[in-house]
C-alpha positions in Angstrom: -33.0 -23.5 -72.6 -29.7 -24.1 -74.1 -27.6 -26.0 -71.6 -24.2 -24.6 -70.2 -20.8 -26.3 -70.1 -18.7 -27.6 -68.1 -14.6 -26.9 -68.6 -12.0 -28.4 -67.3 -9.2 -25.9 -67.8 -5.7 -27.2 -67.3 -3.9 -24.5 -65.8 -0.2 -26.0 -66.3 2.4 -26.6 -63.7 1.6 -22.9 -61.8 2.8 -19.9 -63.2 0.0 -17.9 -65.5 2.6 -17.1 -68.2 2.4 -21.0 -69.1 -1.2 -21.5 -69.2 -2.8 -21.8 -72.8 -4.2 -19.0 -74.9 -7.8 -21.1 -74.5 -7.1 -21.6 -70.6 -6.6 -17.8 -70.1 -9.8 -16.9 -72.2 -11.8 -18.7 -70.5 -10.5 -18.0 -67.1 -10.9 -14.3 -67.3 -14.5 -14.5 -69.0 -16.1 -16.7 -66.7 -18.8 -16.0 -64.6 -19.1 -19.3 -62.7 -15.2 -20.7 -61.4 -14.8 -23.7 -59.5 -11.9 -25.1 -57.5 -10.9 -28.1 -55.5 -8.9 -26.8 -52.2 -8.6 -28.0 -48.6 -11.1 -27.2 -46.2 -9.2 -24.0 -44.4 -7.1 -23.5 -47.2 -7.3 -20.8 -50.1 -6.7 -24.0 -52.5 -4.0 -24.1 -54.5 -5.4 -23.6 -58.2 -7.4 -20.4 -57.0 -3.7 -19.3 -55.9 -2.6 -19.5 -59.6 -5.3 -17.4 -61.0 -5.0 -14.9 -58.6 -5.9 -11.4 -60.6 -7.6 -13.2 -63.6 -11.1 -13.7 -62.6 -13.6 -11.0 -63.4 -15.1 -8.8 -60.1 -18.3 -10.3 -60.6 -17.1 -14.0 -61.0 -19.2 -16.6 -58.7 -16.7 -18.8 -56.9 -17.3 -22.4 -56.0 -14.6 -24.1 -53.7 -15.8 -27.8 -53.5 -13.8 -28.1 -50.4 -12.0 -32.1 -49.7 -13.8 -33.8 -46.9 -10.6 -36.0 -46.1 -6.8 -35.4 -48.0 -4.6 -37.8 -45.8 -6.3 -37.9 -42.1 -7.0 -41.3 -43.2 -4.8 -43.8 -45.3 -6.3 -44.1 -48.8 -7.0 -47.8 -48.6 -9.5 -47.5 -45.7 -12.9 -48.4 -47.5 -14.1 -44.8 -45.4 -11.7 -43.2 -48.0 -13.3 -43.8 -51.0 -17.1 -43.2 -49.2 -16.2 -40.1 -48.1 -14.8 -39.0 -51.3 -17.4 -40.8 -53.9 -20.0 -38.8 -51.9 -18.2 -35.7 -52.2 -17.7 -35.7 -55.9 -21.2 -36.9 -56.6 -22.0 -33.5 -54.3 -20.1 -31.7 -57.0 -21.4 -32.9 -59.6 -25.0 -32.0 -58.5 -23.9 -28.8 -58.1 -22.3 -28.3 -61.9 -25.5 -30.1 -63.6 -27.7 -27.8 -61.8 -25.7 -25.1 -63.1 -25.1 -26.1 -66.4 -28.7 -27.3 -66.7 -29.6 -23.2 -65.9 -27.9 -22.5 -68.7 -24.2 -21.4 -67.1 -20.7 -22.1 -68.1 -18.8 -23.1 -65.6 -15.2 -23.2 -65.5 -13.1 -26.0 -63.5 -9.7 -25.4 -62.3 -7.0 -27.9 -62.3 -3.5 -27.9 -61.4 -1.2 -29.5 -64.7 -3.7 -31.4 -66.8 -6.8 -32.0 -66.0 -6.7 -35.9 -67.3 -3.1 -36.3 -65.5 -4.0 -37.6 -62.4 -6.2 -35.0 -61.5 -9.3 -34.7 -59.4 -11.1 -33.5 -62.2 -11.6 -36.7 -63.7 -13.5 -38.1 -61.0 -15.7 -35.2 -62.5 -15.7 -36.0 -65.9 -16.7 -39.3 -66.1 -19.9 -38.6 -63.4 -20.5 -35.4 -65.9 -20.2 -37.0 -69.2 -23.8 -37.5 -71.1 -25.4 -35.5 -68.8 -24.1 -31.8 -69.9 -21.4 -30.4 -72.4 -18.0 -30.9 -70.8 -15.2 -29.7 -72.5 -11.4 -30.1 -71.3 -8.7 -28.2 -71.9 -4.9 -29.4 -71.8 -2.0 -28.1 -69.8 1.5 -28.9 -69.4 2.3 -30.8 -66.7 3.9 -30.4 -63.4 6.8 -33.3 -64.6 7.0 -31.3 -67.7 8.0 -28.1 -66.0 10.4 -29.9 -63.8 12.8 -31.7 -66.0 12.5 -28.5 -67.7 14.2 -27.0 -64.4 16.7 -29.6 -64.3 18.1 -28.2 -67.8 18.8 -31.5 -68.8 16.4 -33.8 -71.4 14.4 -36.1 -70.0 14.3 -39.0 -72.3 16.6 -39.4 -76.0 15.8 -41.7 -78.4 14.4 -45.4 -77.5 14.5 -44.9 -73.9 11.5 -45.6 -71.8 9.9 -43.1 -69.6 8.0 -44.5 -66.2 5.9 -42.4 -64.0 4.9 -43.6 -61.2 3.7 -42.4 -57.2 5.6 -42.8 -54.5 2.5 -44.6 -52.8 3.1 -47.7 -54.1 4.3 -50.5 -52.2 8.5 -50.2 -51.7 9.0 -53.5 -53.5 7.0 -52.3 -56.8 8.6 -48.7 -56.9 12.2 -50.7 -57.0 11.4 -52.7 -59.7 9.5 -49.7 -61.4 12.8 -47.3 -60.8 15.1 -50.7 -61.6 13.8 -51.2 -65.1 12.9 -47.9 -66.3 15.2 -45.3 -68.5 13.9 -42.4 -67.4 11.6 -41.8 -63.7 9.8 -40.0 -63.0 8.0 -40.1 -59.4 5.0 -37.9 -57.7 3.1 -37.6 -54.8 6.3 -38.1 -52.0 5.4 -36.3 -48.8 5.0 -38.8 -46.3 6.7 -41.5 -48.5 9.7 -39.9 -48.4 11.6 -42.1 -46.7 10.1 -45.1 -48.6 11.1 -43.8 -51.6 14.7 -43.4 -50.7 14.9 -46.6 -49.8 13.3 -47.7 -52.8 15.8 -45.7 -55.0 18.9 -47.5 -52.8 17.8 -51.3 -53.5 17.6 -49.9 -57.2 21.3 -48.7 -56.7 20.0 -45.4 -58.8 19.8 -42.7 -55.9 23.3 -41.3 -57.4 20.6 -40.4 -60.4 17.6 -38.8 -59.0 17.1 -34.9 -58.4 14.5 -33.7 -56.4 12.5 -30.4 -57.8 10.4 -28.2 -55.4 7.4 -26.0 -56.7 8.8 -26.6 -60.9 7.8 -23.0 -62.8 7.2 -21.3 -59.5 8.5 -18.4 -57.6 9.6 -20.6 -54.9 11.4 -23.0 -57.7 14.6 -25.1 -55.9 16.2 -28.1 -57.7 18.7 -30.1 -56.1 20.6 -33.8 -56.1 18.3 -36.5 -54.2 21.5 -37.3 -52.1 20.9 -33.8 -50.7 17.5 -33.9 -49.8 16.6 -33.5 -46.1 14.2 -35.6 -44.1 11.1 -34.2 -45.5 10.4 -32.2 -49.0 7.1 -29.7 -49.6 4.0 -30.9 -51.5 4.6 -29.8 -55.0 7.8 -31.7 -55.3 9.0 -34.4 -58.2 11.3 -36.8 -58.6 13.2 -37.6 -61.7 16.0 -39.6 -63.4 17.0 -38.6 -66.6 17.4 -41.2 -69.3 20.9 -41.4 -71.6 19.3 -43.4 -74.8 20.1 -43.3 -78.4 21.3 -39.9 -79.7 23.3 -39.3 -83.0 
């Protein structure tokens, strides 16, 4: 029996209209879709694709056993989450082995700090994988900001707001252009981070970039806690002619 593949489609920053020709095709014809979400939650990637899927579509929610009940450097963190993906993986070899396609959901791009790739390299020589690109969340939202995010030599850093403060200043200190994910709970952190920079006169905050709920405003402005899909940037001002 022919073996079935696995895709990783990237599904872009959350509004259908910007997913890929491929992503879309693939979406809509498969009979086997799987998502990452929450346990309790609808998951945000099946959210996106809401209306695509074909009525007879199996679904597969590979549902987090821990997202931030525990701090990511506990040595129970990366048990409990090794264990779950090699769970996952099990499930998509059997399936692929039985001949089925199987189509992965991810938010942005799949190989852009994604869960996916914790896939992908457990997956890879043991059944067809294939992964397909999509633009990324950062993409959309300098995009929303109207303004360019990098011109000429200038030097584009990304980095998460998890980081130690000390290394997110010297990041956001030496870099052209920032841009800086996963905030949440480091909120506060990465204010201060932004303020021993001297660059928080810079930064703008974007909420939910490409979706309906879509809010960009000055860092300065920002209250005492910002939603989950939110990205901070700095635009660079390089060489232009």
């Amino acid at each position: 029996m022919t073996q079935g593949t696995i895709y990783g489609v990237g599904l872009g920053p959350g509004s259908q209209d910007l997913m890929s020709v491929r992503a879309d095709r693939l979406i809509r014809g498969a009979s086997h879709v799987a998502y990452f979400r929450k346990k309790g939650r609808t998951g945000h990637a099946r959210g996106i694709v809401e209306g695509m899927l074909a009525p007879e579509v199996t679904e597969l929610a590979m549902e987090y056993p821990v997202t931030t009940e525990i701090p990511f450097d506990d040595p129970r963190y990366n048990e409990l989450l090794a264990n779950f993906y090699e769970r996952s993986v099990a499930l998509l070899i059997e399936l692929a082995e039985a001949g089925r396609d199987v189509v992965v959901l991810c938010e942005g791009d799949p190989f852009f700090y994604g869960s996916f790739m914790h896939l992908y390299t457990r997956l890879l020589d043991r059944v067809p994988v294939s992964v397909v690109p999509g633009i990324t969340g950062m993409s959309a939202a300098w995009t929303a900001t109207g303004q360019p995010i990098t011109w000429g030599d200038d030097i584009l850093t990304v980095v998460m707001a998890t980081l130690p403060e000390a290394t997110l200043a010297a990041r956001i200190a030496e870099t052209d252009a920032l841009v800086v994910m996963k905030i949440g709970r480091n909120l506060d952190k990465l204010r201060r981070a932004l303020a021993q920079a001297g660059r928080e006169d810079d930064a703008w905050l974007i909420e939910y970039a490409a979706m309906r709920q879509e809010r960009v405003q000055p860092f300065n402005d920002v209250g005492e806690s910002v939603p989950y899909f939110s990205i901070v940037l700095i635009h660079g001002h390089g060489r232009r002619p």
